[in-house]
N, CA, C and O atoms as a Tinker XYZ file with bonds, in Angstrom:
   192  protein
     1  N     -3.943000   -4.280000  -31.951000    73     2
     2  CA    -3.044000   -3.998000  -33.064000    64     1     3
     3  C     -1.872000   -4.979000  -33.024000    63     2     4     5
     4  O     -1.058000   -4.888000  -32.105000    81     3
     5  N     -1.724000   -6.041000  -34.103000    73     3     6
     6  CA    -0.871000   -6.682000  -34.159000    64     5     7
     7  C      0.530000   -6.259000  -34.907000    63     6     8     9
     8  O      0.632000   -5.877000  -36.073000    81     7
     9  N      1.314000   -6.379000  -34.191000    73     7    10
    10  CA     2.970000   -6.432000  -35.070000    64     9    11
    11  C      3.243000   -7.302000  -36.375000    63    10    12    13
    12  O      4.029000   -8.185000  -36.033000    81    11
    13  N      3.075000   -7.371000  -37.101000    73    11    14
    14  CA     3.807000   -8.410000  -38.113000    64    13    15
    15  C      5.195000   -8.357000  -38.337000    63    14    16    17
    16  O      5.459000   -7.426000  -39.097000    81    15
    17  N      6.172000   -8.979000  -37.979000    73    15    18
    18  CA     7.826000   -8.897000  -38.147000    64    17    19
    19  C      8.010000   -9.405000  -39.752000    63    18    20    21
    20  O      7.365000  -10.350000  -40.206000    81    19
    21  N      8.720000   -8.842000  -40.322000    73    19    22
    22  CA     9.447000   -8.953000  -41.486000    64    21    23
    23  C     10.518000  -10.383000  -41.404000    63    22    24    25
    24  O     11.142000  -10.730000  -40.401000    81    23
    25  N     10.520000  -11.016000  -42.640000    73    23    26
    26  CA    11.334000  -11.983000  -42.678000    64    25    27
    27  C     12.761000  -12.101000  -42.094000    63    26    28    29
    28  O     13.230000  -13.083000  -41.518000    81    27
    29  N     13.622000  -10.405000  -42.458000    73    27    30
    30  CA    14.656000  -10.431000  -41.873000    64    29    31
    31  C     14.728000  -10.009000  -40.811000    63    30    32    33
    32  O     15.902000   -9.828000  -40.491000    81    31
    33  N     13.835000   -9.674000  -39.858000    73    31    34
    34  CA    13.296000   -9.311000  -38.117000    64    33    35
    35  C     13.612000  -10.936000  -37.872000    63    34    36    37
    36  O     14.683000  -11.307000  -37.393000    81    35
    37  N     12.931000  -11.523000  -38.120000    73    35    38
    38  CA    12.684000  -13.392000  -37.419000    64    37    39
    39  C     13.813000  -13.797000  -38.165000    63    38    40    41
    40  O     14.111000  -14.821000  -37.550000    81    39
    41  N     14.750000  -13.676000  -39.188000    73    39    42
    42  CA    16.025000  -14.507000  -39.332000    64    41    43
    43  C     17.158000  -13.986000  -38.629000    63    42    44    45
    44  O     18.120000  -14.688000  -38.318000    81    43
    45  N     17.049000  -12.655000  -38.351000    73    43    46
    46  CA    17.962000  -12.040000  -37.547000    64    45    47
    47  C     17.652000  -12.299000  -35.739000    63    46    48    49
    48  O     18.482000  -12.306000  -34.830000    81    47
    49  N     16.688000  -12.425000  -35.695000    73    47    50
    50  CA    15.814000  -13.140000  -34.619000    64    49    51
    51  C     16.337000  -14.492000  -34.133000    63    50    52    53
    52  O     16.946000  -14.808000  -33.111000    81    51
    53  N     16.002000  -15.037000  -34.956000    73    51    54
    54  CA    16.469000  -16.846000  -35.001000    64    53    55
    55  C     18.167000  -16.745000  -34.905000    63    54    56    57
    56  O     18.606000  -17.551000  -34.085000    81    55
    57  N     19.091000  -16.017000  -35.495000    73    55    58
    58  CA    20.348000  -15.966000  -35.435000    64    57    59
    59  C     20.681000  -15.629000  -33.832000    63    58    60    61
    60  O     21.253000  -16.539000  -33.232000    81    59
    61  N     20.458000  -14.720000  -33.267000    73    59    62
    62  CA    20.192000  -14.260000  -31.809000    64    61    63
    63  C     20.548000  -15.211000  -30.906000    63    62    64    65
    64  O     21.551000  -15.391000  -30.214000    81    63
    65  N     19.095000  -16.014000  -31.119000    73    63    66
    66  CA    18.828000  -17.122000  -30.247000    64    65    67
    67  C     20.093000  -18.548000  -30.536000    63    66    68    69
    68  O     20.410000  -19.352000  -29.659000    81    67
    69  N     20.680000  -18.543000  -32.085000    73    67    70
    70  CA    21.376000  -19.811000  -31.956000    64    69    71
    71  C     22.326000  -19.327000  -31.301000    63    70    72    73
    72  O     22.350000  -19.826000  -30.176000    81    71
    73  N     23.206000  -18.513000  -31.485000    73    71    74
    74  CA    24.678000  -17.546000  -30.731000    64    73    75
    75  C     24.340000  -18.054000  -29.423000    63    74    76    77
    76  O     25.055000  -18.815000  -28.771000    81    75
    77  N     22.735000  -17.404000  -28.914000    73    75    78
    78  CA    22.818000  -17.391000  -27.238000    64    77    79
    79  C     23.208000  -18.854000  -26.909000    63    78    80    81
    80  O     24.274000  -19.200000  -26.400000    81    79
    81  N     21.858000  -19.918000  -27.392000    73    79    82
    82  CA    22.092000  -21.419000  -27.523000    64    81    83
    83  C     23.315000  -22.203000  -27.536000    63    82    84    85
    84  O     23.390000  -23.323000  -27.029000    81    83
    85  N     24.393000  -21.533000  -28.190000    73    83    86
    86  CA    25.750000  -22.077000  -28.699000    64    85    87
    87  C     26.743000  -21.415000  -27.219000    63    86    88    89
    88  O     27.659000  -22.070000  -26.720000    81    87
    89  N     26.359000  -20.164000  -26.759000    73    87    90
    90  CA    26.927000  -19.661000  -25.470000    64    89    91
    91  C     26.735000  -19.912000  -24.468000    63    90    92    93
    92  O     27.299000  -19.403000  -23.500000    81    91
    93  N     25.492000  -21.164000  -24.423000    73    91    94
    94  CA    25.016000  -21.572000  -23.076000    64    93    95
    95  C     25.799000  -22.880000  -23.138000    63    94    96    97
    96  O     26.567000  -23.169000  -22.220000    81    95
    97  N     25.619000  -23.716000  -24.240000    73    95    98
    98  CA    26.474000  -25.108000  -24.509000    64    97    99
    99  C     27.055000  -24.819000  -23.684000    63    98   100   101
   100  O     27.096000  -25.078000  -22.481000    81    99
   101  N     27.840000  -23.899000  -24.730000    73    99   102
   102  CA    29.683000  -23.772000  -24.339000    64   101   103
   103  C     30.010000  -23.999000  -22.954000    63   102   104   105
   104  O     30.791000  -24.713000  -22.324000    81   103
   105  N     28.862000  -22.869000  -22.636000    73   103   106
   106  CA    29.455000  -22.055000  -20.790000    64   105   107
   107  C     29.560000  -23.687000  -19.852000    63   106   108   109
   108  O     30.503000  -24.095000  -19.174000    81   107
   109  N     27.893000  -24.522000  -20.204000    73   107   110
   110  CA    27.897000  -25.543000  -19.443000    64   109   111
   111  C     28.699000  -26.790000  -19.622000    63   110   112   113
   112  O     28.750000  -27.753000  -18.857000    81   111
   113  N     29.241000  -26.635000  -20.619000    73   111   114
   114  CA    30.183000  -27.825000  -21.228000    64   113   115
   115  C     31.178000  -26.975000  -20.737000    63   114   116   117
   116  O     31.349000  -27.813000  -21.622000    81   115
   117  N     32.069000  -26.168000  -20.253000    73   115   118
   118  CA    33.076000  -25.234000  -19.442000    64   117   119
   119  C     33.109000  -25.685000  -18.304000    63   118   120   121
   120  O     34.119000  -26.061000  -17.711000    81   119
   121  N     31.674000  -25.682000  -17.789000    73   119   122
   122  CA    30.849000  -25.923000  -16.446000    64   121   123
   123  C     31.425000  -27.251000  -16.084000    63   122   124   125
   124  O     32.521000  -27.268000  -15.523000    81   123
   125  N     30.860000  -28.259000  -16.321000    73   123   126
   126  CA    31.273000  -29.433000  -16.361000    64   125   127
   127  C     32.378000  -29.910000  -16.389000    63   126   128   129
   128  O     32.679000  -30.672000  -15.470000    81   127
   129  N     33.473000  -29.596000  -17.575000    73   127   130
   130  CA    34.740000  -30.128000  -17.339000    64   129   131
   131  C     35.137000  -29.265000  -16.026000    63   130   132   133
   132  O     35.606000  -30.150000  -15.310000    81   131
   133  N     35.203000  -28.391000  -15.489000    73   131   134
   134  CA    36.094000  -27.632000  -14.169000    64   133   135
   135  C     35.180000  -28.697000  -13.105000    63   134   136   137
   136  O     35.741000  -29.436000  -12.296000    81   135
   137  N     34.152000  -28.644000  -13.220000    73   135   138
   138  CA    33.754000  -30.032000  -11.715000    64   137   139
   139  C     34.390000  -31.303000  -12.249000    63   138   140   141
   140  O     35.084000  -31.835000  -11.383000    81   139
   141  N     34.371000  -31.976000  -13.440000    73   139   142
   142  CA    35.096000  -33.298000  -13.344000    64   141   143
   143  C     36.545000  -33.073000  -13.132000    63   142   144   145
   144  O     37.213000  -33.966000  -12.610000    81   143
   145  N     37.155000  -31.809000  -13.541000    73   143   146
   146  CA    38.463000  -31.606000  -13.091000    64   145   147
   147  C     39.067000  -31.647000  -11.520000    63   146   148   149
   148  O     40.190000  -31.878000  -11.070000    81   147
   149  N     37.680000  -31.285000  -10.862000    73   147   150
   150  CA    38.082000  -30.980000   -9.691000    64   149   151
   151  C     37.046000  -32.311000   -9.331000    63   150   152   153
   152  O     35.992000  -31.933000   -8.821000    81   151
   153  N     37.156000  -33.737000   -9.500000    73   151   154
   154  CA    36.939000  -34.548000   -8.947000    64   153   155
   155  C     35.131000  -34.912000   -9.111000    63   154   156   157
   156  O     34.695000  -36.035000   -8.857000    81   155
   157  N     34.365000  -33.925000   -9.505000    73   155   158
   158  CA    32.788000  -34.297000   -9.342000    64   157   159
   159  C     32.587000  -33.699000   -8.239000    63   158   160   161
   160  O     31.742000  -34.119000   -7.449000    81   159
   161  N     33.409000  -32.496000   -7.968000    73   159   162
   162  CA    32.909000  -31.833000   -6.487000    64   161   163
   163  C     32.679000  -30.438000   -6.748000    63   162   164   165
   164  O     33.360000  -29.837000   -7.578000    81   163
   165  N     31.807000  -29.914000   -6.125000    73   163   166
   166  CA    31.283000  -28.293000   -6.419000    64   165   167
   167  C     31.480000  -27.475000   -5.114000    63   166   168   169
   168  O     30.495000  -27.570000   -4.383000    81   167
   169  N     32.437000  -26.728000   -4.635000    73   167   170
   170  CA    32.092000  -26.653000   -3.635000    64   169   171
   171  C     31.953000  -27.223000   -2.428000    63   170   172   173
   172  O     31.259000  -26.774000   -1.515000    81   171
   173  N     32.844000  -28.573000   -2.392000    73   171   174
   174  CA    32.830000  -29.650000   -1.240000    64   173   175
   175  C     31.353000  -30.550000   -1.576000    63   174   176   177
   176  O     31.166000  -31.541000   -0.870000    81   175
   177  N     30.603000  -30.308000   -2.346000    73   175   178
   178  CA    29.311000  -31.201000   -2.513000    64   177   179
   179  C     29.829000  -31.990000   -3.776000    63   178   180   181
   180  O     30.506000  -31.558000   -4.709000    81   179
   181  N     29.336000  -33.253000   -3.564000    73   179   182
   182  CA    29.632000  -34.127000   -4.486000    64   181   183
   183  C     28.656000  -34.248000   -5.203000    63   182   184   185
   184  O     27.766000  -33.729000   -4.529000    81   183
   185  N     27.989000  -34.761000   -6.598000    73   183   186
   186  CA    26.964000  -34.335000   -7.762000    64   185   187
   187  C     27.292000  -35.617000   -8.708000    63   186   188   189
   188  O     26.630000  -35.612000   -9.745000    81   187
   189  N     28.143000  -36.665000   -8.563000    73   187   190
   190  CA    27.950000  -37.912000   -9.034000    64   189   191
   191  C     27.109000  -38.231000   -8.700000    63   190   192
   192  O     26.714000  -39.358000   -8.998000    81   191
């Protein structure tokens, strides 16, 4: 028995996923500037 989702199931669907997409950017572009802030170091490990 297959599911068929409704148009506004998969656009509300697809909206979901860009938010998450746009919250991961963010987080890792967050990510990134605090290690170049702190030199390219994580933790005493360097990642240049």
């Amino acid at each position: 028995m297959s599911e068929e989702k409704t148009r506004a199931e998969l656009h509300h669907e697809a909206e979901q996923l860009e938010r998450h997409k746009a919250g991961l950017e963010l987080g890792l572009a967050n990510a990134w500037e605090t290690i170049s802030l702190n030199g390219g170091k994580l933790k005493g490990i360097n990642i240049r």
